[in-house]
py3Dmol code that shows the C-alpha trace and the ligand (Angstrom):
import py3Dmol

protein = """\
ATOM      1  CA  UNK A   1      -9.318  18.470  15.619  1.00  0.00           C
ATOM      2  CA  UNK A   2      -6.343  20.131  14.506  1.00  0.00           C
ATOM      3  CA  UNK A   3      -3.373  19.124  13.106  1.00  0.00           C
ATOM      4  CA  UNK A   4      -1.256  18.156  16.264  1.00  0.00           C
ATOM      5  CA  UNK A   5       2.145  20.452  16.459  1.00  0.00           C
ATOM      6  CA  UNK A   6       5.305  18.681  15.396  1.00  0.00           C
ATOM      7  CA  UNK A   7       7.844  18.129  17.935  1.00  0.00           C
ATOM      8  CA  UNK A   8      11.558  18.826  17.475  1.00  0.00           C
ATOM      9  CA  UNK A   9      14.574  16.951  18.019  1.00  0.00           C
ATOM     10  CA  UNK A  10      14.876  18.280  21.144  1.00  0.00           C
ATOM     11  CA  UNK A  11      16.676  15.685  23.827  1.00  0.00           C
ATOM     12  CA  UNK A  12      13.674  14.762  25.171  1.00  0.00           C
ATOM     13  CA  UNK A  13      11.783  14.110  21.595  1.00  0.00           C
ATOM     14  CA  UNK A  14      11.805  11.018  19.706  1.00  0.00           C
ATOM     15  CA  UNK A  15      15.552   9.698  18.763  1.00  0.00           C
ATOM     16  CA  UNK A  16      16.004   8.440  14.998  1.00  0.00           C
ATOM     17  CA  UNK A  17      16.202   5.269  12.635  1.00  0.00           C
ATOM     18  CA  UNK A  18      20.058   5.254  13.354  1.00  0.00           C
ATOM     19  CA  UNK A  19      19.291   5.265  17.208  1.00  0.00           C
ATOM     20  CA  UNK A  20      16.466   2.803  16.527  1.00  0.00           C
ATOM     21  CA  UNK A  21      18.353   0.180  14.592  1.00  0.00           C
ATOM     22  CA  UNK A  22      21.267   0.266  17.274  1.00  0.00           C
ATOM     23  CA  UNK A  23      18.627  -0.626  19.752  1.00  0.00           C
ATOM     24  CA  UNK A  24      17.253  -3.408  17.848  1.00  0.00           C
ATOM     25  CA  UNK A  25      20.192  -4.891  17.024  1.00  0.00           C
ATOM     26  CA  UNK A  26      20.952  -5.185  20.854  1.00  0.00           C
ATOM     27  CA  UNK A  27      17.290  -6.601  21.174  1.00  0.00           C
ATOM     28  CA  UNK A  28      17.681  -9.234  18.443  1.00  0.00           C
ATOM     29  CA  UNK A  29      21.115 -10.441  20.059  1.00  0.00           C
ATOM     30  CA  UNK A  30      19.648 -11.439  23.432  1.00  0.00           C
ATOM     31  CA  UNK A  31      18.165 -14.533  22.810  1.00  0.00           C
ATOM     32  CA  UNK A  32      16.290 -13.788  26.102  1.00  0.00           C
ATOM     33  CA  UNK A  33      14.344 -10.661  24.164  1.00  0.00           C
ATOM     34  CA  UNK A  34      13.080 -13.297  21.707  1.00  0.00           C
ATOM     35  CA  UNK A  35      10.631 -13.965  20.535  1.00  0.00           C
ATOM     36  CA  UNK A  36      10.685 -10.055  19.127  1.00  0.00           C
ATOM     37  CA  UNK A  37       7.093  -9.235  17.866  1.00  0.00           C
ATOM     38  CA  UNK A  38       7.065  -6.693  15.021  1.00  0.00           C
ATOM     39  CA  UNK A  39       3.606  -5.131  14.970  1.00  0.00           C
ATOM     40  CA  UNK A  40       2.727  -2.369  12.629  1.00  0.00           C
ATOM     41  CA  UNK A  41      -0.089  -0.243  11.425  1.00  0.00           C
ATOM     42  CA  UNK A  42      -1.026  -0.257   7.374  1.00  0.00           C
ATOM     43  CA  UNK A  43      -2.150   3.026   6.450  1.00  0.00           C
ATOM     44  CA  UNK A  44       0.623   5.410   6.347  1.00  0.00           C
ATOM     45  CA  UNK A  45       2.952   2.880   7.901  1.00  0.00           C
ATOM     46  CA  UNK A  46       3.479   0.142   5.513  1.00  0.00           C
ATOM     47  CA  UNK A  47       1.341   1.582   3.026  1.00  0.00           C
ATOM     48  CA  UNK A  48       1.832   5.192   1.593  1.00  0.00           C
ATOM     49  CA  UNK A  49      -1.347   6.987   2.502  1.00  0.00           C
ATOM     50  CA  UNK A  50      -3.497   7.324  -0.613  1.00  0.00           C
ATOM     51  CA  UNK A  51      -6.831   8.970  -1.481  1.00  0.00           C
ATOM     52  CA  UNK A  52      -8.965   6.238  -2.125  1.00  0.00           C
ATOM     53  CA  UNK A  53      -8.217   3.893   0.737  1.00  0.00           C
ATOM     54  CA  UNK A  54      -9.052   0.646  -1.092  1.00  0.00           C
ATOM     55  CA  UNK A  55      -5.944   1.137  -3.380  1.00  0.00           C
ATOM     56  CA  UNK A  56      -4.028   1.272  -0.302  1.00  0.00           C
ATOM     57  CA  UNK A  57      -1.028  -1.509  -0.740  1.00  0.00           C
ATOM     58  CA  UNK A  58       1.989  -1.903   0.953  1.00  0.00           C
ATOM     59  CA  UNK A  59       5.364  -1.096  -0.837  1.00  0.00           C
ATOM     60  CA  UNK A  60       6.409  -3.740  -2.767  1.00  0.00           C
ATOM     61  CA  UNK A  61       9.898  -3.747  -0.762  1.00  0.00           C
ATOM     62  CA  UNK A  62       7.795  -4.438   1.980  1.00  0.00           C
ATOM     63  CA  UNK A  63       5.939  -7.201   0.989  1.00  0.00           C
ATOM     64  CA  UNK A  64       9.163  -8.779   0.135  1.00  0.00           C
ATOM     65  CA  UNK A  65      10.648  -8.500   3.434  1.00  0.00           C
ATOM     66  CA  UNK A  66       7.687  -9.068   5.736  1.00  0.00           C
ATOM     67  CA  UNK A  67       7.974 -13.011   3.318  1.00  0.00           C
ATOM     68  CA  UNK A  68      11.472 -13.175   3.986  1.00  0.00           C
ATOM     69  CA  UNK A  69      10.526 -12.874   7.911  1.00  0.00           C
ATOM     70  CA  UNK A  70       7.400 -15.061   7.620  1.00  0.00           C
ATOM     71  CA  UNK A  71       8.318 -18.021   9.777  1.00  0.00           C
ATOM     72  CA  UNK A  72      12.150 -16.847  11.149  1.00  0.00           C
ATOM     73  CA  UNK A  73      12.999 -18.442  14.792  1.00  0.00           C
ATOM     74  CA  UNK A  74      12.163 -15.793  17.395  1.00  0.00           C
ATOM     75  CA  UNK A  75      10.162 -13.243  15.378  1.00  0.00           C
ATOM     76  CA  UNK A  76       6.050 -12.597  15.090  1.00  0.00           C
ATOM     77  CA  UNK A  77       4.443 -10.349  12.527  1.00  0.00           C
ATOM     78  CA  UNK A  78       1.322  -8.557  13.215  1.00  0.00           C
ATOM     79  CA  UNK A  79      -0.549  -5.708  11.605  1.00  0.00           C
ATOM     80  CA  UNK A  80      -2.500  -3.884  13.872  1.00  0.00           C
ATOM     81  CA  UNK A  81      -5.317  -1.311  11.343  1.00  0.00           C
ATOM     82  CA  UNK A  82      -8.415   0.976  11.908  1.00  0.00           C
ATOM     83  CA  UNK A  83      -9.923  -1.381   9.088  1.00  0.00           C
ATOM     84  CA  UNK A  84     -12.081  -3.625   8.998  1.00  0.00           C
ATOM     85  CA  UNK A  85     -11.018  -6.922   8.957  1.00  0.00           C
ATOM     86  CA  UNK A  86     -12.268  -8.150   6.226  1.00  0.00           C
ATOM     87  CA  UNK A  87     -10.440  -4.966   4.232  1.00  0.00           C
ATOM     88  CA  UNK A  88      -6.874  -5.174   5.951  1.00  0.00           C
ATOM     89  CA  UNK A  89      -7.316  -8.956   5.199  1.00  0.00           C
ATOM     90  CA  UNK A  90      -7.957  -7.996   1.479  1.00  0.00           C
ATOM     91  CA  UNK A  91      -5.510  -5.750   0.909  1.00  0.00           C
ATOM     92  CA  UNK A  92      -2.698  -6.786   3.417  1.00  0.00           C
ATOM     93  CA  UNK A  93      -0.124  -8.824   1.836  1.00  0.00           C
ATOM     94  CA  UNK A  94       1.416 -10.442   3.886  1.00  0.00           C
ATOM     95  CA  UNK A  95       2.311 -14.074   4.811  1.00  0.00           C
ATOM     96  CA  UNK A  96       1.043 -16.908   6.499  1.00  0.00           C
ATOM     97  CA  UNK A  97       1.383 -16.459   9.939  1.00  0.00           C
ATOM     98  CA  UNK A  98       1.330 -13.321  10.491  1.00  0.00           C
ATOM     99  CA  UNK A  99      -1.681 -11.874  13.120  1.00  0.00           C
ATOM    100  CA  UNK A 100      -3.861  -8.909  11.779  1.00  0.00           C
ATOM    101  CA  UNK A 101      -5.529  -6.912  14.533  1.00  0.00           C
ATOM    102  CA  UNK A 102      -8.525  -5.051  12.619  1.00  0.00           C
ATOM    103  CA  UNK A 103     -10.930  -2.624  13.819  1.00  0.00           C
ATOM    104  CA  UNK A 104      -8.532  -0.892  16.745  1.00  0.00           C
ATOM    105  CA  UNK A 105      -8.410  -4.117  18.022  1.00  0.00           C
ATOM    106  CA  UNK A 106     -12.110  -5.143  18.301  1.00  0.00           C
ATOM    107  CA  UNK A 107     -11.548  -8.069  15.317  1.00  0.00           C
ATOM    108  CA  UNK A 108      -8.414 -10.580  15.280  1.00  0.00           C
ATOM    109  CA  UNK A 109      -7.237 -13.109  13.048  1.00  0.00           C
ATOM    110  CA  UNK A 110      -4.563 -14.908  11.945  1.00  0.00           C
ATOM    111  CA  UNK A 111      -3.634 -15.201   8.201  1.00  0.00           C
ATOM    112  CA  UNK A 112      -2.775 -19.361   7.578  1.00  0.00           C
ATOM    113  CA  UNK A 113      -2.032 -20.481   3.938  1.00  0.00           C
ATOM    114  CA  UNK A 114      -5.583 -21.359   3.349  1.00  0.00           C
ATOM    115  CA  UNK A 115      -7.111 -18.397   4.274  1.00  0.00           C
ATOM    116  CA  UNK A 116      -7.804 -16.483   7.313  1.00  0.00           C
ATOM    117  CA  UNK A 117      -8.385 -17.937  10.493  1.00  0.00           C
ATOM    118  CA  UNK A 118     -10.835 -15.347  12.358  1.00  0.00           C
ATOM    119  CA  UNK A 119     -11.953 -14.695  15.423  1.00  0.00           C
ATOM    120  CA  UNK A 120     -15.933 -14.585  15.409  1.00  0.00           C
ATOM    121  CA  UNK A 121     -17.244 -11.117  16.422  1.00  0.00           C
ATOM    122  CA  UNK A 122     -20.264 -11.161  18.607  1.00  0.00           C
ATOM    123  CA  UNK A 123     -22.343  -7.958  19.279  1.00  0.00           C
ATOM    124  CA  UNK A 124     -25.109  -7.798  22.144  1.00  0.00           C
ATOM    125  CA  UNK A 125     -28.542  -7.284  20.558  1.00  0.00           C
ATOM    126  CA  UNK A 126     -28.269  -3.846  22.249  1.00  0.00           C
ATOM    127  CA  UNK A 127     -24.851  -3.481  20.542  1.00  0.00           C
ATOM    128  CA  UNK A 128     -26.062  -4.267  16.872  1.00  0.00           C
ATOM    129  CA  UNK A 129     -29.515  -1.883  17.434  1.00  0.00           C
ATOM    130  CA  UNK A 130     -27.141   0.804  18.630  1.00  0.00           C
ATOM    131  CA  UNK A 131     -24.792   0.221  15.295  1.00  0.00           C
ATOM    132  CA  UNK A 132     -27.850   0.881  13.251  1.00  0.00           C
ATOM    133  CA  UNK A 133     -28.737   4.111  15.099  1.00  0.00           C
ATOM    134  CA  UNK A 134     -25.400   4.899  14.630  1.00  0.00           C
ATOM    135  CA  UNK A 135     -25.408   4.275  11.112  1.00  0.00           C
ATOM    136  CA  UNK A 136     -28.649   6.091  10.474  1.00  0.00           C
ATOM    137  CA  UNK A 137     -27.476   9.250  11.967  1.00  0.00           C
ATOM    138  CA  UNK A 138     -23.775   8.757  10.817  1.00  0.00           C
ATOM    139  CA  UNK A 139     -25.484   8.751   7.111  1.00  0.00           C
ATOM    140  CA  UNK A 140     -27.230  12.442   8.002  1.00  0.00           C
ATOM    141  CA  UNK A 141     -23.726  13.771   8.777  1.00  0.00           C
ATOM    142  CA  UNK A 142     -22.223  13.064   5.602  1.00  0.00           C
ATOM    143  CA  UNK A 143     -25.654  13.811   3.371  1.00  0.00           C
ATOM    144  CA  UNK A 144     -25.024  17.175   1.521  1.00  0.00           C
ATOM    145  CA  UNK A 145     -21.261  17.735   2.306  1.00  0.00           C
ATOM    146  CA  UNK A 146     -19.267  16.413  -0.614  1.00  0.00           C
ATOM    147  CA  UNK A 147     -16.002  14.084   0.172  1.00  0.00           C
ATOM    148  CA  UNK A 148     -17.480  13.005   3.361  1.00  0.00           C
ATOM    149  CA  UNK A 149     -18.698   9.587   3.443  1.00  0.00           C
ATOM    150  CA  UNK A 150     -20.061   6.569   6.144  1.00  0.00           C
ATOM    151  CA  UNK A 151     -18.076   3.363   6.573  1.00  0.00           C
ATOM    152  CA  UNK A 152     -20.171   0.734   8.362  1.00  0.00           C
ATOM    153  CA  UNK A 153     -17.665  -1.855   9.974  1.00  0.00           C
ATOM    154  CA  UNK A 154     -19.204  -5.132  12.142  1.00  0.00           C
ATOM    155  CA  UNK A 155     -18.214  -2.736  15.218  1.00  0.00           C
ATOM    156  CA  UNK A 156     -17.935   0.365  14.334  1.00  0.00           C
ATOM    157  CA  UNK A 157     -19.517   3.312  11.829  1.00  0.00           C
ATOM    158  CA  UNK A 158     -16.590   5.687  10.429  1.00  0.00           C
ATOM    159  CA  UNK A 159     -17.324   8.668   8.691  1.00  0.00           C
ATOM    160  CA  UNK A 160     -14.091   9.763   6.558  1.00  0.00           C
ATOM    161  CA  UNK A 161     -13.587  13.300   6.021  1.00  0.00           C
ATOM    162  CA  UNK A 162     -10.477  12.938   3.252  1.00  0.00           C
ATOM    163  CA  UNK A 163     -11.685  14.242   0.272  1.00  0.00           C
ATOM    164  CA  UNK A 164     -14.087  17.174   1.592  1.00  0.00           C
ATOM    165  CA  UNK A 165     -12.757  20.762   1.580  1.00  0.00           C
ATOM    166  CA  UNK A 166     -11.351  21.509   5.377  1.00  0.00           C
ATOM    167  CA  UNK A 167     -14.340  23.584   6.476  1.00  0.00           C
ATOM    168  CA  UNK A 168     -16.453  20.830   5.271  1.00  0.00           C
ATOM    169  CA  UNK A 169     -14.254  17.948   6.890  1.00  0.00           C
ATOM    170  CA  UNK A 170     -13.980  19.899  10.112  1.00  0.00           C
ATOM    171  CA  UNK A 171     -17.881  20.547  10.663  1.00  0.00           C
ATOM    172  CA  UNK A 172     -18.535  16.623   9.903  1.00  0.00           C
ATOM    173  CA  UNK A 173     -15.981  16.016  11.959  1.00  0.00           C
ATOM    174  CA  UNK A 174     -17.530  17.796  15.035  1.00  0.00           C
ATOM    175  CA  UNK A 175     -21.288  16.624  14.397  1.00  0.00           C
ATOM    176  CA  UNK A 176     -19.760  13.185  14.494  1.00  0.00           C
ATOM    177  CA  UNK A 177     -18.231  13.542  17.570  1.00  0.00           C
ATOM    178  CA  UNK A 178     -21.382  15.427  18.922  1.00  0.00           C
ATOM    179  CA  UNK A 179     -22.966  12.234  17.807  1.00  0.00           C
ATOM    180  CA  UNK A 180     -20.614  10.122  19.434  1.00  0.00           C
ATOM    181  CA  UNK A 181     -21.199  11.665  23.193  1.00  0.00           C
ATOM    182  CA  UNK A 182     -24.689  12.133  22.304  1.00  0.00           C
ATOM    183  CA  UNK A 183     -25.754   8.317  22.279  1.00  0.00           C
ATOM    184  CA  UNK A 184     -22.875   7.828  24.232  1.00  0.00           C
ATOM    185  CA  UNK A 185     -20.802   5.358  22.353  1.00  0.00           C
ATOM    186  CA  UNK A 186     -16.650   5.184  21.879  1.00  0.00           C
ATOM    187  CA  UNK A 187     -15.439   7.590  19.492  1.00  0.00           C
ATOM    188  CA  UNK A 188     -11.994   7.309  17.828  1.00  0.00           C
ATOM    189  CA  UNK A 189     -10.709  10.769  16.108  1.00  0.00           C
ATOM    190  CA  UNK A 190      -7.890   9.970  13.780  1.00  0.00           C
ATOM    191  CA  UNK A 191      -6.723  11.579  10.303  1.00  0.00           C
ATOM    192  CA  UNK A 192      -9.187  12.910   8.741  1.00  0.00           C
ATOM    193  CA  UNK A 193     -11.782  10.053   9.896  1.00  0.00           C
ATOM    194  CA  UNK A 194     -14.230   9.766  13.259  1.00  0.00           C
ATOM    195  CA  UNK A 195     -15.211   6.353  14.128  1.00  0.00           C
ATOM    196  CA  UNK A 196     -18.126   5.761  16.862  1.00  0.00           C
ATOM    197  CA  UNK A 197     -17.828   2.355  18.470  1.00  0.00           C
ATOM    198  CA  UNK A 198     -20.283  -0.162  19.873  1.00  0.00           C
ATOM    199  CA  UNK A 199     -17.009  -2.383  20.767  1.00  0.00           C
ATOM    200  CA  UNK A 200     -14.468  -0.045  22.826  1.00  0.00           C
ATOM    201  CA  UNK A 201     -11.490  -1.494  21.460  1.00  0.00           C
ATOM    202  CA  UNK A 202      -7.638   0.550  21.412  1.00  0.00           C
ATOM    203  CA  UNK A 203      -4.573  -0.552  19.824  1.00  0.00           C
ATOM    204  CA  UNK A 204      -2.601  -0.303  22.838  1.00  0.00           C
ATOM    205  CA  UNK A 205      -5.034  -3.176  24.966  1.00  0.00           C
ATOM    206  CA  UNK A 206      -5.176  -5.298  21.453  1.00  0.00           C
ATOM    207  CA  UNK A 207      -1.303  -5.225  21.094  1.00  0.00           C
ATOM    208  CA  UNK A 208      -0.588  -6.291  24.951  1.00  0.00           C
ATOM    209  CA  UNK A 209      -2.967  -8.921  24.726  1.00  0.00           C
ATOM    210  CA  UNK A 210      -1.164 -10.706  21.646  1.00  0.00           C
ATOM    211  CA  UNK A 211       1.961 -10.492  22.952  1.00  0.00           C
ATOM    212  CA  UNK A 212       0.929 -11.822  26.200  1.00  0.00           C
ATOM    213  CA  UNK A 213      -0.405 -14.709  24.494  1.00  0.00           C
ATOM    214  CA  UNK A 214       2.708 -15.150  21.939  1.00  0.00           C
ATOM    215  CA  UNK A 215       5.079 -14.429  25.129  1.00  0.00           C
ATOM    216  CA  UNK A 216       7.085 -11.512  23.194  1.00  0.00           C
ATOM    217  CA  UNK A 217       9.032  -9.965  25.996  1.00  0.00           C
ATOM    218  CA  UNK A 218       9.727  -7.271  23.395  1.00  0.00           C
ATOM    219  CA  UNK A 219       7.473  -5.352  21.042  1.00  0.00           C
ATOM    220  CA  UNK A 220       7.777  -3.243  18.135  1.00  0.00           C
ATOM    221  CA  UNK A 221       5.225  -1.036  17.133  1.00  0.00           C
ATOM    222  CA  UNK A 222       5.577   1.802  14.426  1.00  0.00           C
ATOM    223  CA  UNK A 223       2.623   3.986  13.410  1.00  0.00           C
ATOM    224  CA  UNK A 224       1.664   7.449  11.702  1.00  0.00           C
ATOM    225  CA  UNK A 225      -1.816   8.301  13.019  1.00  0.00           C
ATOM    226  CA  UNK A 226      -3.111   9.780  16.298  1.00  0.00           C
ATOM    227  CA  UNK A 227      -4.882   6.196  17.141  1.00  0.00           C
ATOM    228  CA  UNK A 228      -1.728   5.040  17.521  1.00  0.00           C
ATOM    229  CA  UNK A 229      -0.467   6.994  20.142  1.00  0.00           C
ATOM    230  CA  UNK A 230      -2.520   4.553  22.542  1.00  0.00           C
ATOM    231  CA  UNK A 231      -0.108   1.498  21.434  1.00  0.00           C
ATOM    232  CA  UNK A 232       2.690   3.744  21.906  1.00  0.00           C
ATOM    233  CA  UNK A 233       1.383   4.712  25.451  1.00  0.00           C
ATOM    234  CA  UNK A 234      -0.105   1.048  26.299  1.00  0.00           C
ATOM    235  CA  UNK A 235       3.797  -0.545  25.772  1.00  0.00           C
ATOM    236  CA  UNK A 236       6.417  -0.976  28.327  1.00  0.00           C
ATOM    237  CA  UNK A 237       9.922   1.018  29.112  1.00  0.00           C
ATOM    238  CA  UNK A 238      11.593  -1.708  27.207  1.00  0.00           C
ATOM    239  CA  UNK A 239       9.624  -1.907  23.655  1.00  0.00           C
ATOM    240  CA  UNK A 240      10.194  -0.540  20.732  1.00  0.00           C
ATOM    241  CA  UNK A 241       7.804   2.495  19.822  1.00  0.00           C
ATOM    242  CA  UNK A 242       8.042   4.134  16.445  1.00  0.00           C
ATOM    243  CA  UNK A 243       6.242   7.266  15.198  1.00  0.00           C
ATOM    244  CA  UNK A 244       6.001   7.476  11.224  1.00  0.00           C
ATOM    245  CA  UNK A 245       6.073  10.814   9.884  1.00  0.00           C
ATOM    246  CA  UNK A 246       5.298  14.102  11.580  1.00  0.00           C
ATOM    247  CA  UNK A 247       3.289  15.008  14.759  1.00  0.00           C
ATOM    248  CA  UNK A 248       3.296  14.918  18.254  1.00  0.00           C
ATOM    249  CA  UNK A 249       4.243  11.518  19.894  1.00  0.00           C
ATOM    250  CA  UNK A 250       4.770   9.517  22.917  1.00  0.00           C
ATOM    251  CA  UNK A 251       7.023   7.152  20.369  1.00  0.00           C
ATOM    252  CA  UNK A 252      10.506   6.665  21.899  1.00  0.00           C
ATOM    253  CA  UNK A 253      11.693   6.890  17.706  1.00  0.00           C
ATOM    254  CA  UNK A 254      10.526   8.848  14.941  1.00  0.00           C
ATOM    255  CA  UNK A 255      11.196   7.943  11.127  1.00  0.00           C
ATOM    256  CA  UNK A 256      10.159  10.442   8.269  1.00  0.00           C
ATOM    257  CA  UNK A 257       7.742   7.771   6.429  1.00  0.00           C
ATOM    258  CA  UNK A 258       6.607   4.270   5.044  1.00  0.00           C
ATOM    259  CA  UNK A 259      10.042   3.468   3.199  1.00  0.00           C
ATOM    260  CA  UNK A 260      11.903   4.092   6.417  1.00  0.00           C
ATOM    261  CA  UNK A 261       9.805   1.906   8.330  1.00  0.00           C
ATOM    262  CA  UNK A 262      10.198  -1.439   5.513  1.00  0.00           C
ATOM    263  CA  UNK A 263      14.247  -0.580   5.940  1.00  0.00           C
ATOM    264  CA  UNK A 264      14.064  -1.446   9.330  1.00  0.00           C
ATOM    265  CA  UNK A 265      12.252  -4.463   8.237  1.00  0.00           C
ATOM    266  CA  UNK A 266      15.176  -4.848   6.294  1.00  0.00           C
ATOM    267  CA  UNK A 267      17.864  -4.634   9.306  1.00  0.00           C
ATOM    268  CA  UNK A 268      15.617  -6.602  11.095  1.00  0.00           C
ATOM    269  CA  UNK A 269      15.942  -9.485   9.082  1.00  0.00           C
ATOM    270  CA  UNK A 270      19.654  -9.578   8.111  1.00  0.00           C
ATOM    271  CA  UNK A 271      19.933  -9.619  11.708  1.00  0.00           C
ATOM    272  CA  UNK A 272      17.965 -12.664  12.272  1.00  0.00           C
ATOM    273  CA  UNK A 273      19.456 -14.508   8.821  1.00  0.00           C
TER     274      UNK A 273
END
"""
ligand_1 = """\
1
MG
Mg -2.084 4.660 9.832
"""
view = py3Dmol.view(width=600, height=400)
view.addModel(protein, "pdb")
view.setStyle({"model": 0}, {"cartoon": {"style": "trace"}})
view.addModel(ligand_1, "xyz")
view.setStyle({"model": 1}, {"stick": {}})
view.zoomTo()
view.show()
């Protein structure tokens, strides 16, 4: 797929961190608006994007703040990832408490200070033998084209594109979706990945459901990749929808990149001191 044009501050494009933090603070000084849930991708939100995805780690600013919120009246935490669960759970740090979404929303958990509290993922026996295929033919996409490589996930098989030449990525990129329609299972295209489902899962169903349950009338959601634009499409009028980085966006705000997005962190919790 190519790279989606980048919008421009035109009036009816995404408005900035400025305009974003004014509208926060009005959000976190209605006690009505509380509790505020603060839900945010990893990858290229939290975390700078990196090539090797398992030394992915969220800026150390951010860890700090994300404690300093763990547990303050009238706020939730949530990360809401592409990964795996048992990946995001690895590499997330971030405090007891705090809800990880994993696999688009097919896996949740919550992190408590003895581990992680999980919910159990069951697969149909149709489900798991259509994983397998998937896996099987998933592998004979990425055989022969260096940088590409097969992700198996308890829902899902991903096959990652990042390190292959563009040519290369983009023809792996199109069997795998060929794939996908072929034995007719979900397909996700994101950055430079294609992941075929057995689970339909989206951000944007994942991230109303947990704030229906938590009663959030408000939600934040920031994110950098084109999987996220169903979160940003999925919230209400009144939430708080954040695009990181370039590209086109539903978001209602746009900020340039991950050390923007722990600053508001950082405004959000003075605010709630
Ligand atoms: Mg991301």
């Amino acid at each position: 797929m190519p790279e989606p044009t980048t919008t421009t501050g035109s009036a009816t494009g995404p408005q900035d961190a400025d305009a974003l933090t004014g509208r926060l603070g009005a959000v976190l000084a209605d006690p009505a608006r509380r509790p505020l849930l603060l839900a945010l991708d990893f990858d290229g939100t939290l975390a700078p994007l990196v090539d090797d995805p398992m030394t992915s780690a969220i800026l150390p600013a951010g860890v700090e703040v994300l404690a300093a919120l763990a547990g303050r009246p009238g706020v939730a935490l949530a990360l809401v990832s592409g990964r795996a669960m048992a990946d995001l759970h690895a590499l997330a740090e971030v405090p007891p408490g705090t809800y990880l979404v994993g696999s688009h929303g097919a896996e949740r958990a919550r992190v408590t200070p003895h581990g992680l509290d999980r919910d159990v993922v069951e697969l149909t026996a149709e489900q798991a033998d259509r994983l397998a295929a998937l896996g099987a033919r998933a592998a004979a996409v990425a055989r022969g084209r260096d940088g590409v490589w097969v992700e198996t996930k308890p829902t899902a098989v991903v096959v990652h594109t990042r390190l292959a030449e563009r040519d290369v990525a983009a023809a792996a990129e199109q069997e795998a979706l060929a794939l996908g329609a072929e034995l007719g299972t979900g397909t996700l295209h994101g950055k430079d990945v294609v992941e075929l489902t057995v689970l339909p899962a989206d951000k944007g169903s994942a991230l109303q459901a947990l704030r229906h349950e938590i009663g959030a009338p408000v939600v934040l959601y920031g994110g950098d990749d084109v999987t996220d634009e169903h979160a940003f499409a999925a919230l209400d009028a009144d939430d708080l929808t954040v695009k990181v980085g370039a590209g086109a966006t539903a978001a209602r705000y746009r900020v340039p990149g991950p050390e923007d997005v722990v600053a508001v962190l950082a405004a959000v919790e003075r605010a709630t001191r």
